[in-house]
KOLBAGU-42173 format. One record per residue (C-alpha): residue number from 1; x, y, z. Coordinates in steps of 0.02 Angstrom, whole numbers, always signed. Layout:
! KOLBAGU-42173
(NUM, (X, Y, Z)) ...
END
This chain:
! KOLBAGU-42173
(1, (-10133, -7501, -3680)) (2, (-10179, -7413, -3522)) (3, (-10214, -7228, -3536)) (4, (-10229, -7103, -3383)) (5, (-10295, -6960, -3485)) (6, (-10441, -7081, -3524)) (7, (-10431, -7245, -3404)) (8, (-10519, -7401, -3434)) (9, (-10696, -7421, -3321)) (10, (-10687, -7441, -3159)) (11, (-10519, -7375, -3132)) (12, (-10568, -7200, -3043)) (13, (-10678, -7322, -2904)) (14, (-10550, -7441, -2865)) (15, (-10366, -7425, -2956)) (16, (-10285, -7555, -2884)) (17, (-10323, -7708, -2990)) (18, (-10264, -7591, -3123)) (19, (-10096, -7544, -3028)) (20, (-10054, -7747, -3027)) (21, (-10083, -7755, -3193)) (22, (-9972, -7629, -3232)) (23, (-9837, -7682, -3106)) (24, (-9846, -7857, -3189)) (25, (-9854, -7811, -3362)) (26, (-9825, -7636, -3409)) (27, (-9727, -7548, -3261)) (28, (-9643, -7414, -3377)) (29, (-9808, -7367, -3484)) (30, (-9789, -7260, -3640)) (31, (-9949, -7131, -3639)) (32, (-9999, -7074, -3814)) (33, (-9954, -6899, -3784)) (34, (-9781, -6933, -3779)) (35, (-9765, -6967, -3579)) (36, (-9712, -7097, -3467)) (37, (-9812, -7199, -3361)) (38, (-9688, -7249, -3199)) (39, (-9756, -7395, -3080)) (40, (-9596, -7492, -3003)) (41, (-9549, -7446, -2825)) (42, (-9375, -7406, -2860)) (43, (-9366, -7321, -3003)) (44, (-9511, -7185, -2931)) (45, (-9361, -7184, -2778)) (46, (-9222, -7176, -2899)) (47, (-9309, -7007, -2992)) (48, (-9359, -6919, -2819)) (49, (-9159, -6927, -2764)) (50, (-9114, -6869, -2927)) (51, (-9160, -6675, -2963)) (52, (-9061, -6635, -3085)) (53, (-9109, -6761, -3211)) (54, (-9279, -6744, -3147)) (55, (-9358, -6585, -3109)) (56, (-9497, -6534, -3036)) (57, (-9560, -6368, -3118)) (58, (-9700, -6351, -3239)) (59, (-9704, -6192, -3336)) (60, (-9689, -6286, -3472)) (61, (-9812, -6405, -3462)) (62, (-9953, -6298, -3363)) (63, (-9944, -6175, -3479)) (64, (-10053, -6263, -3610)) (65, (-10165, -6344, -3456)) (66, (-10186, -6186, -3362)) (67, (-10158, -6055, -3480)) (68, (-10011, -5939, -3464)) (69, (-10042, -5781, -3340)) (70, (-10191, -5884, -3293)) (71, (-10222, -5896, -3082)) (72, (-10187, -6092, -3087)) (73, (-10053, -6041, -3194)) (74, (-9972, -5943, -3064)) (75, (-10013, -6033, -2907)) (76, (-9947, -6210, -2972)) (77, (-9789, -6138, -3044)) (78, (-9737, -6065, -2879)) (79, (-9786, -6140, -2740)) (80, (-9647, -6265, -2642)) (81, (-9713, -6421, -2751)) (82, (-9668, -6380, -2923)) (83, (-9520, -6277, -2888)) (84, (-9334, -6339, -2899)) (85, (-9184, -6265, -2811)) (86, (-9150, -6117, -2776)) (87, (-9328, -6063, -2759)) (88, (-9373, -6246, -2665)) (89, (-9237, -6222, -2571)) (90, (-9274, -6057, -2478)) (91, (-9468, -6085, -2491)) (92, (-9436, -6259, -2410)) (93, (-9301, -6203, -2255)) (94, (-9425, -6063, -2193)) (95, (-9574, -6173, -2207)) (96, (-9464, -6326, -2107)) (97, (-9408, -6206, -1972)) (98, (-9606, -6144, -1946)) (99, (-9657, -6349, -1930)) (100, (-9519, -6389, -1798)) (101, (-9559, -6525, -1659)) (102, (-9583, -6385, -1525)) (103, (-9714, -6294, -1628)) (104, (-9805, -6459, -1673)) (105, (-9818, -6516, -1496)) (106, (-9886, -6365, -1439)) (107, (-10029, -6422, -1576)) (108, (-10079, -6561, -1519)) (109, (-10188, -6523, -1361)) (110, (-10267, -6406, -1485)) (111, (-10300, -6559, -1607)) (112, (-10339, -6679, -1472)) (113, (-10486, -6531, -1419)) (114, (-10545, -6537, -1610)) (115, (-10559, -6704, -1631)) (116, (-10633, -6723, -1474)) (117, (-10764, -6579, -1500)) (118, (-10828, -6665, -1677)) (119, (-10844, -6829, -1602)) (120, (-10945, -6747, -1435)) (121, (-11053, -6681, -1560)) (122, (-11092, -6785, -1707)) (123, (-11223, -6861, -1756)) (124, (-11282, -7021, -1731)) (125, (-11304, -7077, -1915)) (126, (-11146, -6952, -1971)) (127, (-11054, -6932, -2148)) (128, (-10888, -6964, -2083)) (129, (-10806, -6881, -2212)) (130, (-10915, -6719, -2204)) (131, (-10926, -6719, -2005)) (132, (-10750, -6782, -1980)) (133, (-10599, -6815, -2085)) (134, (-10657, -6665, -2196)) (135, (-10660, -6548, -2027)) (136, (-10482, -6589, -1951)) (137, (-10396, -6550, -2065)) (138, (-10467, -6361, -2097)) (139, (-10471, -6322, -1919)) (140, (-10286, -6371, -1903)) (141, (-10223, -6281, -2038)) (142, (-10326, -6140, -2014)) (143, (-10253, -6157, -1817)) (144, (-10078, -6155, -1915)) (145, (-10124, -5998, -1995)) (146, (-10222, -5937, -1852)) (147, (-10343, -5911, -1972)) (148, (-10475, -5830, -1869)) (149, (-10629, -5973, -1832)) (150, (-10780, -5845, -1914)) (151, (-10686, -5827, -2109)) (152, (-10634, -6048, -2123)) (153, (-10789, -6057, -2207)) (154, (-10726, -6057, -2377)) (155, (-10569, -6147, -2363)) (156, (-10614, -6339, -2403)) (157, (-10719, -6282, -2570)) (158, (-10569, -6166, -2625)) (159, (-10444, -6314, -2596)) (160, (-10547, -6456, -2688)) (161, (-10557, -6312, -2826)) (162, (-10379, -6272, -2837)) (163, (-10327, -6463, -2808)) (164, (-10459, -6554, -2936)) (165, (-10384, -6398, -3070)) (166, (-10207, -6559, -3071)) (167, (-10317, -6690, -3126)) (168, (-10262, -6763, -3304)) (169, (-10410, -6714, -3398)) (170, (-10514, -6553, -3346)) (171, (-10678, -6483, -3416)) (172, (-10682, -6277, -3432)) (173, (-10789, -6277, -3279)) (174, (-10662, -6359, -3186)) (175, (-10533, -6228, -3258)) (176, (-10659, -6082, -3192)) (177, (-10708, -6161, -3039)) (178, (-10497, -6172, -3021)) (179, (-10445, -6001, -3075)) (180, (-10588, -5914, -2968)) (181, (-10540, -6013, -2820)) (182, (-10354, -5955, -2822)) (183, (-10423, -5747, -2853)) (184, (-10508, -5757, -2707)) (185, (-10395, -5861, -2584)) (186, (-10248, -5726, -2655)) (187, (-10386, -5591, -2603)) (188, (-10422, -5655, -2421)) (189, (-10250, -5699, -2386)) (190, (-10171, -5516, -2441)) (191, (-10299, -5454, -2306)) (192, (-10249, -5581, -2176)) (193, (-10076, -5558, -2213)) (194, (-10092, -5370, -2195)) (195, (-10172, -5390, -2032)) (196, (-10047, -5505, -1959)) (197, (-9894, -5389, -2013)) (198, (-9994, -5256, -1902)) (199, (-9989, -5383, -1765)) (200, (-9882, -5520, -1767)) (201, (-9886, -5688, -1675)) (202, (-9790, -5808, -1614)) (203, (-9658, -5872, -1736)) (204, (-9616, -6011, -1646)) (205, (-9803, -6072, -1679)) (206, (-9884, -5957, -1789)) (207, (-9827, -6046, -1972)) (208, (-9912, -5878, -2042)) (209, (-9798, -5749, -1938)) (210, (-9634, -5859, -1973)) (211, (-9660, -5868, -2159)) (212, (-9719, -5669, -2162)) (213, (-9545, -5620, -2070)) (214, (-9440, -5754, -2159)) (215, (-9268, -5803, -2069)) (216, (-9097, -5751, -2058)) (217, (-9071, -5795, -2257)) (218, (-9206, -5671, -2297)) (219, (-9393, -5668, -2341)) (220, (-9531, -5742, -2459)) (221, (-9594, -5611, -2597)) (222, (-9784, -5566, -2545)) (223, (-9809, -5673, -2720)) (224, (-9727, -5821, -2666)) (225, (-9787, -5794, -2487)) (226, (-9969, -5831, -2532)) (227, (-9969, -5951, -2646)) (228, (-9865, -6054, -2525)) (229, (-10007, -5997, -2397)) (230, (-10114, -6084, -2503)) (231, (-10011, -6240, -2540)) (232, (-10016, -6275, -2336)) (233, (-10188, -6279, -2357)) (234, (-10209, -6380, -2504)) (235, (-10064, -6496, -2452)) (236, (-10133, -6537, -2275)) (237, (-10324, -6527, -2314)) (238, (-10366, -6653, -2466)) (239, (-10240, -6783, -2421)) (240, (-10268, -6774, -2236)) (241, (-10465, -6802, -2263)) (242, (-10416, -6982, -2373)) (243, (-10276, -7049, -2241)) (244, (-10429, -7015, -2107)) (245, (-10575, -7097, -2223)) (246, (-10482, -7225, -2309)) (247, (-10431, -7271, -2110)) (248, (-10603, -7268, -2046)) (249, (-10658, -7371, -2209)) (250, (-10509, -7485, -2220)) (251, (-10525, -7522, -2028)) (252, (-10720, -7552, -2045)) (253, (-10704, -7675, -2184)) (254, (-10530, -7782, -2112)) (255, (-10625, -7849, -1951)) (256, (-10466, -7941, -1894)) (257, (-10356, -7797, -1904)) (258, (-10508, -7689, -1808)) (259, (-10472, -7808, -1662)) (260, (-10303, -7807, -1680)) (261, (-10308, -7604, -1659)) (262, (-10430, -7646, -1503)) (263, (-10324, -7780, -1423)) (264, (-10142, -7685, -1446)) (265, (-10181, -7478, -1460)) (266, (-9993, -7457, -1478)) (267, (-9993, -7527, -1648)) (268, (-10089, -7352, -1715)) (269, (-9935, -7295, -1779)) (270, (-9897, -7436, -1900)) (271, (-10077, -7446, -1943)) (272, (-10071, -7278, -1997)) (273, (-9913, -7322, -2114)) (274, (-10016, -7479, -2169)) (275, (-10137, -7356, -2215)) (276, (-10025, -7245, -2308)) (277, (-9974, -7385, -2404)) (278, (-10113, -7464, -2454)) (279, (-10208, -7302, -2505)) (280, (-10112, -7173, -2538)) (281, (-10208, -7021, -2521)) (282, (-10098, -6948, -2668)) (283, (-10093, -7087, -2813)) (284, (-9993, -6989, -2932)) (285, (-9835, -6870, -2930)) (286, (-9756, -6782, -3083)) (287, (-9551, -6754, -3156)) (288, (-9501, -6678, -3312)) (289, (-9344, -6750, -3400)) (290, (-9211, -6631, -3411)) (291, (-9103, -6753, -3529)) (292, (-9138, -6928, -3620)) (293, (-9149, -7075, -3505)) (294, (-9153, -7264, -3499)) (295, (-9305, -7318, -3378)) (296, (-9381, -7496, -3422)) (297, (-9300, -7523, -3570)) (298, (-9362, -7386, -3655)) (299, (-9251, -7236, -3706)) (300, (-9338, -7050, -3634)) (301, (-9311, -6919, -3725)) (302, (-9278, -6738, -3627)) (303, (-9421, -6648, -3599)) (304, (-9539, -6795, -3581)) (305, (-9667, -6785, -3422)) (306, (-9647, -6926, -3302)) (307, (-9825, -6997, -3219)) (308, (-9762, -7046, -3051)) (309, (-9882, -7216, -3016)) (310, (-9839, -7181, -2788)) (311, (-10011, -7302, -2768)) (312, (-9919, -7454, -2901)) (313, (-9741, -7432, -2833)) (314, (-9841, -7443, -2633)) (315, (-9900, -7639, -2691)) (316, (-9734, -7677, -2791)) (317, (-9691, -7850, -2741)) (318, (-9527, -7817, -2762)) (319, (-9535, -7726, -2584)) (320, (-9665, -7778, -2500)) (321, (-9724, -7942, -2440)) (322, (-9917, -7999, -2488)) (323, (-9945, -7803, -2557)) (324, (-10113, -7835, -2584)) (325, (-10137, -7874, -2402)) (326, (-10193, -7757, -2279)) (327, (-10081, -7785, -2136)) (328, (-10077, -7657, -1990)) (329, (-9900, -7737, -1896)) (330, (-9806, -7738, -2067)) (331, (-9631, -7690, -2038)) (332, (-9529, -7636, -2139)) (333, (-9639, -7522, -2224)) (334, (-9537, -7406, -2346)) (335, (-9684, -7338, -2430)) (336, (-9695, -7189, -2545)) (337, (-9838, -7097, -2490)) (338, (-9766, -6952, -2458)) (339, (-9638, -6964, -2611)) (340, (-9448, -6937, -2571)) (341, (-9300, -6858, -2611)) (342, (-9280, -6650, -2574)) (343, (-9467, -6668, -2594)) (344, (-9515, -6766, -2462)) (345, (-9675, -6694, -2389)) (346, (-9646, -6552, -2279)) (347, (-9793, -6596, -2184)) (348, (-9774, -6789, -2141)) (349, (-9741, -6760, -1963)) (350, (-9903, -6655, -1967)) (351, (-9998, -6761, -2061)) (352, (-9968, -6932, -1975)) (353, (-9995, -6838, -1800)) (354, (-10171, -6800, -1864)) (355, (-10201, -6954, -1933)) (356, (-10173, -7062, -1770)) (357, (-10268, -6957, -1666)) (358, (-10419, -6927, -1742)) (359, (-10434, -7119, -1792)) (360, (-10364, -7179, -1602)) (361, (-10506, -7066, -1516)) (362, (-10641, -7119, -1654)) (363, (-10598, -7311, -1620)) (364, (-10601, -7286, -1429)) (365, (-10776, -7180, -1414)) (366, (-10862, -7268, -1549)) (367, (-10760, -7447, -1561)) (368, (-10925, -7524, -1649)) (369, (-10985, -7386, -1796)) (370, (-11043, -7476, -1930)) (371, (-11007, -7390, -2119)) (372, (-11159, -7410, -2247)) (373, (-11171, -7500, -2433)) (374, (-11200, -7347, -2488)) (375, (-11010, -7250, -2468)) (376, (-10924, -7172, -2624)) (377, (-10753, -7132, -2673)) (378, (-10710, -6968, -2757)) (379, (-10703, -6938, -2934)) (380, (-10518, -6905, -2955)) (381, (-10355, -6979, -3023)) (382, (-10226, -6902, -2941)) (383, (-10301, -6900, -2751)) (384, (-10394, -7048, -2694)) (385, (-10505, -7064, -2532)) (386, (-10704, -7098, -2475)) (387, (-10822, -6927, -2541)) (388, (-10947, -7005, -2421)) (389, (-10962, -7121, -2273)) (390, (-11129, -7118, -2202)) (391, (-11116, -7216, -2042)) (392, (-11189, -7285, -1882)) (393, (-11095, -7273, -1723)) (394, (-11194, -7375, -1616)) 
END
């Protein structure tokens, strides 16, 4: 029987012969600690419209992980992912009004200048993760936060820290690596915070002065106001950096759809979706049982921790045609990617936005890079994307 605290070989490189197998065979997957493996397409939609049956916090089951009173501890259990109403609720509404349409276009010549600043200057033989996808996404969040340019230094290592802390599995380095990460990102951010009360910005496109000064319901706590600080980083930085690599890599090895991109430019948007899709840069989403269930034929008790399988249910054949075909003009495309329900990611509209330009500009300065045999994929479970593209552009 399949096990995610301990998958079969092979599986953290390329899941997705596994995913079939468990789509085909196994789709509801007992785990031997008493959880629930969930791969089919509509039942992962079914438990993201459902909150009450299926809830999102984890006290209970980071406390053993993490540690009660730990840093992970408190930074997982209250930032906008693993909260329910009303906590979600308020986090969620003052968070959506600081990522409205009018603040997000007045980002993009800002991204456009990024992207276009990495590409004017990178090397001819670049990592594309390390001098690219990796990049964006800190300088955009950090532009979010108006983070000033000279202290972004530290932001991707504390994210991967705080981020590889949700694999299933984790070694007491991981744990320490994890804990110190979240000190000292609560450290900077009281001081940034501080300094931005003194001198506000722009709430209508400063995220970091909208979420300081709340809205007309009220305010964050200072608690809750930088661990969801750190959540916008963590959110937008690891996930952004797969869409963009698994793009670049996905794009590199489909020749025909490459042309296709060439020949129609418009179709960037779908391919983007396609890309979504077909490698999810978040594999795996979590629910807690608040009362028994039926799912698969097998009765759930309450209490019982759901696996959300979001890279199984994105090649169910139950939804989508050929699944194991990457297809750039697919349409329909109802994939899970960025899960559903009340928690539908906050920052889609974000996240797309940076995905098509940054890959749109790559394609049209550098339409003939060439990736190298030797790419690899990070070692993780729950995110998936290229640790490493070393490439030629010419």
């Amino acid at each position: 029987m399949f096990t995610l605290a301990s998958p079969p070989d092979g599986f953290i490189e390329d899941p997705f012969p596994f995913y079939d197998q468990l789509l085909d065979q196994t789709p509801v997957c007992p785990q031997p600690d008493g959880s629930f493996l969930i791969c089919k397409h509509a039942d992962l939609s079914a438990i993201y419209r459902d909150t009450n049956i299926y809830v999102s916090d984890k006290k209970t089951a980071f406390g053993p992980k993490f540690g009660q009173g730990s840093a992970l501890y408190e930074h997982h259990t209250t930032s906008l992912v693993f909260n329910d109403p009303p906590l979600h609720t308020r986090v969620r509404r003052i968070m959506t009004a600081a990522l409205t349409p009018k603040a997000l276009a007045r980002m993009e010549p800002g991204l456009i200048d990024v992207v276009d600043q990495l590409l004017d200057t990178m090397p001819r033989e670049p990592d594309l993760i390390d001098d690219f996808a990796a990049t964006i996404p800190v300088q955009i969040i950090g532009n979010l936060l108006d983070v000033p340019m000279a202290e972004r230094g530290p932001l991707r290592d504390w994210s991967l820290a705080i981020l590889g802390a949700l694999e299933p599995t984790l070694t007491q380095t991981q744990l320490e690596q994890g804990n110190r990460a979240v000190s000292e990102f609560k450290t900077y951010l009281q001081d940034l915070i501080a300094r931005r009360k003194a001198t506000p910005g722009d709430p209508d496109t400063d995220v970091l002065t909208r979420l300081i000064f709340g809205d007309s319901h009220g305010e964050l706590t200072e608690n809750e106001l930088i661990h969801n600080c750190i959540f916008i980083l963590n959110a937008g930085h690891e996930t952004t950096t797969n869409l963009i690599g698994s793009s670049l890599a996905l794009l590199h090895d489909h020749a025909d759809q490459r042309s296709k991109l060439a020949r129609d430019p418009s179709l960037i948007t779908s391919c983007i979706e396609e890309v979504l899709r077909f490698r999810s840069p978040n594999q795996f989403g979590n629910r807690e049982t608040t009362r028994p269930v039926a799912i698969g034929g097998y009765e759930i008790p309450a209490g019982t921790n759901l696996h959300l399988c979001i890279g199984a249910a994105n090649r169910d054949p139950e939804v989508f045609d050929n699944p194991t075909h990457f297809d750039i003009t697919r349409h329909p495309n109802r994939h899970l990617a960025f899960a559903g329900g009340p928690h539908v990611c906050v920052g889609l509209t974000l996240a797309r936005m940076e995905g098509r330009i940054a890959i749109d500009r790559f394609l049209k300065k550098y339409p003939k890079f060439s990736l190298s045999p030797s790419r690899t994929y990070g070692r993780r479970i729950r995110f998936h994307g290229p640790a490493h593209l070393p490439t030629r552009l010419f």
